[in-house]
Each structure stands twice: as C-alpha cells, then as structure tokens.
C-alpha positions, 0 to 999 in steps of 0.5 A: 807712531809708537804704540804706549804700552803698560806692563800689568803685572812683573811677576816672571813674565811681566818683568822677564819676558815681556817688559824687555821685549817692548821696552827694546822694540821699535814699535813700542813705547813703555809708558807704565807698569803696574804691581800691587807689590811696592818692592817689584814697582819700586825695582822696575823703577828705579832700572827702567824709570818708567812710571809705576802704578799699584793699580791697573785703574791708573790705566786709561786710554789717554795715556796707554794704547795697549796694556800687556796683561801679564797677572796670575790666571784667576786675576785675567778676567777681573783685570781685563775686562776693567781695562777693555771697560775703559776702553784701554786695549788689552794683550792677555797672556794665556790661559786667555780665561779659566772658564765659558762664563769668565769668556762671556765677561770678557767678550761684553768688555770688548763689545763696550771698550778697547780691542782684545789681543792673545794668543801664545807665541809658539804659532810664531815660532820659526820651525812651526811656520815651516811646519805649516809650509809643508801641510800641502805635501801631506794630502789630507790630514788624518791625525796629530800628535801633540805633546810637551815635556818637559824633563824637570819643569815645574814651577816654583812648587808651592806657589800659585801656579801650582794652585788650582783656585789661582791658575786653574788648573796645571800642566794642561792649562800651561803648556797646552793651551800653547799645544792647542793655539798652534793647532788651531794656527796649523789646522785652523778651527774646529769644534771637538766632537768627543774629548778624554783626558786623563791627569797625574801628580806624581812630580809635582811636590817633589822640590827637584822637579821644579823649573830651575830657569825661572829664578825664582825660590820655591814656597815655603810649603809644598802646597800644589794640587794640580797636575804635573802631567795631562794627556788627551784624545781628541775627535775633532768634528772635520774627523782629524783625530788628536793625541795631546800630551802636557807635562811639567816633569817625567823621566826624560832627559832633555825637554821636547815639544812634538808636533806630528802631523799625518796626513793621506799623503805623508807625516811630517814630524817637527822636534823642537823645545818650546819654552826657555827651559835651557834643557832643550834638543839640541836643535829643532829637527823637521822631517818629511816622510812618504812612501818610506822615505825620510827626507830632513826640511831645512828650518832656521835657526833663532834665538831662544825666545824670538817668537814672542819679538815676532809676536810683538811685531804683528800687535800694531796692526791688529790694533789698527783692524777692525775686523779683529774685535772679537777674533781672540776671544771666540778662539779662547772659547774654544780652547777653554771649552776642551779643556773644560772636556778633558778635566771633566773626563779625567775627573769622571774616570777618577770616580768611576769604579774600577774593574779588577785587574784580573779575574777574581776566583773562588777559593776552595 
C-alpha cells in the first residue's frame, strides 16, 4: 500500500528535489502539496494536478500518511510540531531545528502525535557506504576529516538562506549538518567533549559567488549576515578527534566533499561532490592507505541525486517501526548542540582581544 504523501513547502527543494522523487517513486502517492504563495500552488497544480493547499492545517491524518517538510529553517519547528500534533507523520528536511528548546518542542510533538523522520541524504550515498565497508581495515579510528566546498556555491545571495533570523545561521548549518549526520552514520554516536569553531564572510555578497544551479535570481539586496566558510575542531568523548570544514565559496576550482578517516591500522580517503552543483570531481575516488601503500577501492557509479531515492526507499518501513519514535530527534539534539558549541566558540574568539602580531618595541 502507497504511502499518501504532501509536499510542504516548493521552494528549491520542495518543488525540485523532493516533489519529483515521490511523485516518481513506487512507494508513494502525491496526494497534496502546500504553499502560502498562490503562483507556486497554482503552477504545481496546473503541472502535476495535485491538490493544493495555503496552509499546512489542511493536513490531517486521514487523508496524508507522511507530510515532507521542505519550509525555510526558522519555520521547521513551528510547521512540524503542528503537524506531528495532529498526528500526521513528518519528514523534516535539515537543519531538523536551529536550537536545544526548538528540539524540545519537537520531541513533546512526537510523544503526543505522528512519527518523526530526518536526517540528510549523504549517509546513502553509494561511495559513503563503501566507505563504511572498508572501516574494518582500519583498526581503531583515531581522526576524521570532514569538509565541503564548494567552489562557488552560495545561494541566492540576499535571500533568506543567507539570513541568519530565517535559516540560523550559513554554510555551517547547510553543508555540515550533512558532514556531521554522515559522521554519526560511519562512527556512530558520541557526545562532543570540547568544540572550536571559527567562521568567515568574505564571499558571501559577492553576486559571483552564488549557486548557479539553483535557478533561482538573486534579491534585489545583498543583504546576507551569515557565513559563507566555517571550520571546526572537534573531541568527541570515544577520543576520535574531528577537523570539520564547510563552505559555500573559496578559490578552488571544482567542488569537493572530503571524508578521511585514520584509524591504528590504515586511512581511507573518499573524494567525491555531494550536492547537485554541477562543478563536481570528476568522479568519486576511494582509497586505501597502509603500510605505504595506496590501493583505489571500487565504488559504483550513480546519477547525481540518487541517494535522496535510496532515502526515499527505507521511509515505509521506518513509518511501520515502532522502535524509531524518537530515534530523529535525539540524533538532531546532538547535532544541533555542536553546532551551538562551535558558533559560541567562534563568537567568543571574535570578541576576544587580540595579542599583537609581533612584539611592540620602544622607540628611542
């Protein structure tokens, strides 16, 4: 039996990644979407004829089994937990919440309502799974490397994603809540025993370095105030230490996503492009290092956006299982806690003062 599915929210994502996947997959039935703005409901409906809705109370659970959340960041809580109170399911896009208290709300939602599902699609990606295959050659793990960035990749400058009152902050809570959930895939769990974090600005209203493949036009003010680049260090308390790097723009010339991973026995480093910027390496690239020697891992090659299908594909069954209540959003808390951390630590070293660069001395 098809799971009824609504689509809340067509802004890029709603209308471009997610509406097409469910409407195309098996598992799924497109039953409504949702939009405050009559020109997206009106042009979603007149392509797809699927019933179209101002307001996600027109949701209820007779009628809709799971409702895709796809709204900027400040509204995913609000939305959410009224839809999770009405007992309709819920697939929350990341940032899952912005805030400890925004996480509160939503786990008093679930206990009282419908299932909670999120997470990000890079942990399905095929090259990160033969990544996970090979941890066992690498003794016991030591350090990670994490990073993505992108060559020139913000997006639409000027409008809300770049606007820290609606998503909460920039490249940190966009590309590295993914770096961050396919940790936890690989690694598992661990609380964060000491965080620092720093951040930078220096591409973000600059028009060029906008995100070309998101089609959309840039606002009619350069207006961001968050970050384009943040970088952390990380101790997590099972001792693997984390170097974290997320940017939207830098001086590279194709995109690449960084996952290293050291361990007593050996490294293995995947090179890839998450994302669906279409300046990507080449291909993805796994290798295997120990004792000196560099071996290249076979991994399979997949259309660009093919994890969110394979996503798509374990949603049923985490609907039907009731162990999973409450499953997202204790993995939400933790992630949202760091990055708490790492923007407190980057706003501490921002107000400190600063020794000179070099010693002062006295003139005579």
């Amino acid at each position: 039996m098809s799971v009824r599915a609504a689509v809340v929210g067509l802004g890029w994502a709603g209308r471009e990644l997610w509406l097409p996947r469910l409407r195309s997959h098996p598992d799924f039935d497109v039953v409504a979407v949702v939009d405050p703005d009559p020109a997206a409901r009106a042009a979603v409906g007149a392509a797809t004829g699927t019933p179209a809705h101002a307001e996600p109370d027109a949701l209820d659970p007779r009628s809709v089994d799971l409702a895709v959340v796809a709204v900027p960041n400040h509204l995913h809580t609000t939305v959410a937990a009224g839809l999770l109170g009405r007992g309709v399911s819920v697939f929350l896009e990341k940032p899952v919440c912005l805030s400890g208290a925004e996480a509160d709300t939503l786990a008093a939602a679930e206990r009282d309502g419908g299932v909670l599902l999120a997470g990000s699609a890079a942990r399905h990606r095929a090259d990160v799974r033969e990544l996970a295959a090979a941890l066992p050659e690498l003794g016991r793990v030591r350090h990670v490397d994490l990073a993505w960035v992108r060559a020139r990749g913000v997006p639409r400058a000027g409008g809300w994603f770049t606007r820290r009152s609606e998503a909460g902050g920039g490249a940190l809570v966009d590309l590295g809540w993914h770096l961050v959930d396919t940790l936890t895939a690989l690694l598992g769990p661990s609380p964060v025993r000491q965080a620092v974090g720093a951040v930078s600005d220096d591409f973000l209203n600059a028009g060029e370095w906008s995100a070309a493949w998101r089609r959309e036009q840039p606002a009619a003010a350069l207006t961001g105030d968050v970050e384009d680049t943040a970088r952390g260090f990380l101790l997590r308390e099972d001792g693997i230490s984390v170097s974290l790097r997320a940017s939207w723009a830098s001086h590279e010339a194709t995109d690449l996503s960084l996952i290293r991973i050291e361990g007593s026995a050996g490294t293995a480093e995947l090179r890839c492009t998450f994302g669906f910027s279409p300046n990507r390496q080449p291909e993805s690239v796994l290798t295997l290092t120990r004792e000196g020697t560099t071996r290249r891992l076979p991994v399979p090659a997949e259309p660009v956006g093919a994890e969110y299908g394979r996503q798509l594909d374990g949603v049923p069954a985490l609907l039907a299982d009731p162990a999973g209540r409450g499953r997202a959003i204790a993995e939400a808390r933790t992630t949202v806690r760091l990055m708490e951390r790492l923007y407190a630590s980057a706003r501490a070293g921002r107000d400190e003062p600063r020794e000179p660069a070099y010693p002062q001395t006295t003139s005579r």
